[in-house]
C-alpha positions in Angstrom: 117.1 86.5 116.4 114.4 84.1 115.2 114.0 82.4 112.1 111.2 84.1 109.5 112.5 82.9 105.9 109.0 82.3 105.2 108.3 85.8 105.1 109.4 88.7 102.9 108.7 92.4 103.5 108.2 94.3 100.7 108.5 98.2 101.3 108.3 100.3 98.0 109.8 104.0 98.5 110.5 107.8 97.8 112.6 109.6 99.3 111.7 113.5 99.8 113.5 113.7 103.2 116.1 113.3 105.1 113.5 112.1 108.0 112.3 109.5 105.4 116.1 108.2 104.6 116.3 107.7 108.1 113.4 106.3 109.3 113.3 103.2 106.6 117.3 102.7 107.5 115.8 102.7 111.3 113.2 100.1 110.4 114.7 97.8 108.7 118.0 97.6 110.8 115.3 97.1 113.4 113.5 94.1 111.9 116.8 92.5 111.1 117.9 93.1 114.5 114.7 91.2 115.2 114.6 88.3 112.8 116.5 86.4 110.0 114.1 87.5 107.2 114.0 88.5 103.6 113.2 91.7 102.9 113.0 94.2 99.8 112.8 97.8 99.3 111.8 99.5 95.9 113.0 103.2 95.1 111.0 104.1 92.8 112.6 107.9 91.5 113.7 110.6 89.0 117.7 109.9 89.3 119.4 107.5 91.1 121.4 108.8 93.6 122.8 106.1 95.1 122.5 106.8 98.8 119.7 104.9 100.0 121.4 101.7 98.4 124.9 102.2 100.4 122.9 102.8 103.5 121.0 99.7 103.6 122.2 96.6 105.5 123.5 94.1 103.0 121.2 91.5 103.6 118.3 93.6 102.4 117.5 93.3 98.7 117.3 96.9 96.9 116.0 97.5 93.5 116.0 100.9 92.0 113.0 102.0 89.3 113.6 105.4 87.5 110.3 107.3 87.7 110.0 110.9 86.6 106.1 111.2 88.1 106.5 113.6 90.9 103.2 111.3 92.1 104.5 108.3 93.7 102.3 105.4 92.0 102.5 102.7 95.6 100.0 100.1 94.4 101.6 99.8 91.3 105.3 99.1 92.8 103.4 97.0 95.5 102.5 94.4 93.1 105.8 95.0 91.6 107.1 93.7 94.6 104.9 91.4 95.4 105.5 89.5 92.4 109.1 89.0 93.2 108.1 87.2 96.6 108.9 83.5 96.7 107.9 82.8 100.3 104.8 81.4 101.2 103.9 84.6 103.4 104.4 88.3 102.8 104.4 91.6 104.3 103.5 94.6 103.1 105.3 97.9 104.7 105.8 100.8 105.4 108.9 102.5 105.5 108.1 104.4 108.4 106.4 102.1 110.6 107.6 99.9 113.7 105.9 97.3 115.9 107.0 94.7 118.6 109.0 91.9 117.3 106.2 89.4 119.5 103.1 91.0 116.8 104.8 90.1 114.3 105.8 86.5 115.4 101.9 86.4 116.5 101.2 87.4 113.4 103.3 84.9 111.6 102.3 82.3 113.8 98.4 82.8 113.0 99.1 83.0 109.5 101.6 79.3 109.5 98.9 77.2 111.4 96.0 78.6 109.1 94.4 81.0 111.8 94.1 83.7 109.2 94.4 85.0 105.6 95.2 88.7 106.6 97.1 89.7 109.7 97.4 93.0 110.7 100.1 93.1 113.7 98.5 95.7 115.7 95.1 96.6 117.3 94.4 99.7 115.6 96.4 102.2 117.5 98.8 103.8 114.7 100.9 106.1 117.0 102.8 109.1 115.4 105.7 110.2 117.2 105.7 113.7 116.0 109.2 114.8 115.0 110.0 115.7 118.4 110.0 112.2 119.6 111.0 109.8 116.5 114.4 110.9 117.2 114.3 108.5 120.4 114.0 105.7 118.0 116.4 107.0 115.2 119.1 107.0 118.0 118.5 104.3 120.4 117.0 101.7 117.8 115.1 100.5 120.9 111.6 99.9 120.8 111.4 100.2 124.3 112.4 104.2 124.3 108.7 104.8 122.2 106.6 102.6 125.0 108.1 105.4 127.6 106.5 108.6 125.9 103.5 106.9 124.1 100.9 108.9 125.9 102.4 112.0 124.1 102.1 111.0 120.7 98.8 110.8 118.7 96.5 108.6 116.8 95.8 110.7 113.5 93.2 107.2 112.1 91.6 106.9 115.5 91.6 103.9 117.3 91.2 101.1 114.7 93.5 102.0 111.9 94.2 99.5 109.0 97.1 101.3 107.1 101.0 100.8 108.1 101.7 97.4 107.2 99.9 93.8 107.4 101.1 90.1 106.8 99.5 87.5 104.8 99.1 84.4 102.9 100.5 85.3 99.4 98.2 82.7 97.8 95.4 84.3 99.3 96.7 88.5 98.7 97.7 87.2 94.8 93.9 85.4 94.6 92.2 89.0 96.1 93.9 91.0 93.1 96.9 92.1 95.0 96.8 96.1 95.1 94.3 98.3 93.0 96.5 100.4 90.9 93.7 102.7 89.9 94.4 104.5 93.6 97.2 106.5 92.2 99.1 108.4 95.1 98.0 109.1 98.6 94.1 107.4 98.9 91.6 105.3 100.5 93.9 102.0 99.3 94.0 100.7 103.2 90.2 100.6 103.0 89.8 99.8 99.7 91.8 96.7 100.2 90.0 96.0 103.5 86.7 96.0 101.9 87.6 93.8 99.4 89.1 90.9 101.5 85.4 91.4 103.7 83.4 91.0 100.6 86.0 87.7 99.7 85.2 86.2 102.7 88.9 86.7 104.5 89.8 85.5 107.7 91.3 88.9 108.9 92.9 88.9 112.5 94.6 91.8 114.6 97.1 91.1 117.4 97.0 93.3 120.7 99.7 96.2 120.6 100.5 99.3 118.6 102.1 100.5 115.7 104.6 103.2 116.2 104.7 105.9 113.2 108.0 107.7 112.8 107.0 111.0 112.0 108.1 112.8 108.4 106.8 116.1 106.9 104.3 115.4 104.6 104.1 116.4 101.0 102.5 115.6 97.9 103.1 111.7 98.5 101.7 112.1 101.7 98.3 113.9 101.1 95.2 113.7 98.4 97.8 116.7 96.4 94.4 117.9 94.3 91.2 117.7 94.0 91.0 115.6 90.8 92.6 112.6 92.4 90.9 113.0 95.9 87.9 112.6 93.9 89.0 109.6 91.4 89.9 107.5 94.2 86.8 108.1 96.5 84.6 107.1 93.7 86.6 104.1 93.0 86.8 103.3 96.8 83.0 103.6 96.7 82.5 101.2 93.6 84.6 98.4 95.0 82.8 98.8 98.2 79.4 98.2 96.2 80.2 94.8 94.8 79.2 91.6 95.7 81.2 88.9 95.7 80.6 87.6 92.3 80.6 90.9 90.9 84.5 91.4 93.1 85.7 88.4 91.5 84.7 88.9 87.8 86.1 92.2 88.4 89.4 91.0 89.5 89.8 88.7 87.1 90.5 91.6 84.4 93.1 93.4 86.4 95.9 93.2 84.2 98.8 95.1 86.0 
């Protein structure tokens, strides 16, 4: 187990299925498995069950929001979250998502000698496992039992994905605005936030591997939903994406979330 106190992961949740219950329990028994770290989850729901909280390993910090909106607001629990992170570097997760324990100590490693602002600890390969093939993972814990089938899963964002997860400096994420909370449910956000660290000026790095995807079915929380907000957020991702940098920064500056 190596030492990563300097880090916290921050994962912000909802719970729809039982694949999602068990895929966050999978990833973060495997990061602990992995490293000494900090990390805290956010369940942000209608009731409070309970269950994911008694599931959790101890050592990982659980914080419960009651939250009637069947659309699951992320970038707003994000900076939640991110606000509550004391550590000089931060991750931002998903609860699905798994990668080698060597990307993320490359990643850390770029990030504590000043090699980069932004890490993302992959190369752009997002793998699905498809349901048929997460349960490998669920079972075994063993990141070793995804290498063996990884031709049979899929890339759904191509070869140079940007959503998942990423580490960075949290002077540097707090100074770029954090998350835009006017992407309300599934969106753009990934690129949105991309864009906006290129127009800053970021030094972004990736690290050679994958990211492994545990599979869920998809629903509201995991798709545009309607047309009203697929539209709202492209047009947001498109005005970001027109901004200079003075024009970024001015604009950060009154984000008041």
């Amino acid at each position: 187990m190596m030492y990563l106190k300097d880090l916290t992961f921050i994962i912000p949740v909802r719970l729809d299925t039982i694949e999602r219950i068990e895929n966050i329990i999978a990833s973060t028994n495997y990061l602990l498995h992995c490293f000494d770290t900090k990390i805290i989850v956010l369940e942000a729901c209608e009731v409070k069950n309970n269950i994911l909280e008694k599931l959790l390993d101890s050592r990982v910090d659980y914080i419960y929001m009651q939250d009637k909106n069947p659309v699951f607001h992320r970038t707003k629990y994000l900076n939640v979250l991110s606000k509550l992170v004391v550590t000089p570097f931060l991750a931002v997760w998903d609860a699905d998502v798994i990668v080698s324990c060597q990307q993320i100590i490359s990643s850390i490693q770029l990030l504590r000698h000043g090699g980069a602002d932004i890490v993302y600890p992959y190369d752009g390969r997002f793998l699905d496992t498809t349901l048929k093939y997460r349960k490998l993972f669920i079972v075994s814990s063993d990141i070793k039992s995804l290498y063996a089938v990884q031709n049979h899963f899929v890339l759904p964002y191509g070869i140079y994905a940007i959503g998942g997860g990423f580490l960075a400096n949290r002077f540097m994420y707090s100074c770029s605005g954090g998350e835009n909370e006017n992407f309300y449910g599934w969106g753009p956000e990934d690129q949105e936030r991309l864009k906006r660290w290129e127009i800053l000026e970021y030094n972004i790095k990736r690290v050679e591997g994958p990211m492994f995807h545990l599979s869920h079915p998809r629903g509201i929380n995991s798709c545009f939903g309607d047309y009203k907000r697929e539209e709202d957020s492209i047009k947001e991702l498109l005005r970001i994406c027109k901004m200079s940098k003075k024009e970024l920064c001015d604009e950060i500056k009154h984000w008041n979330w």
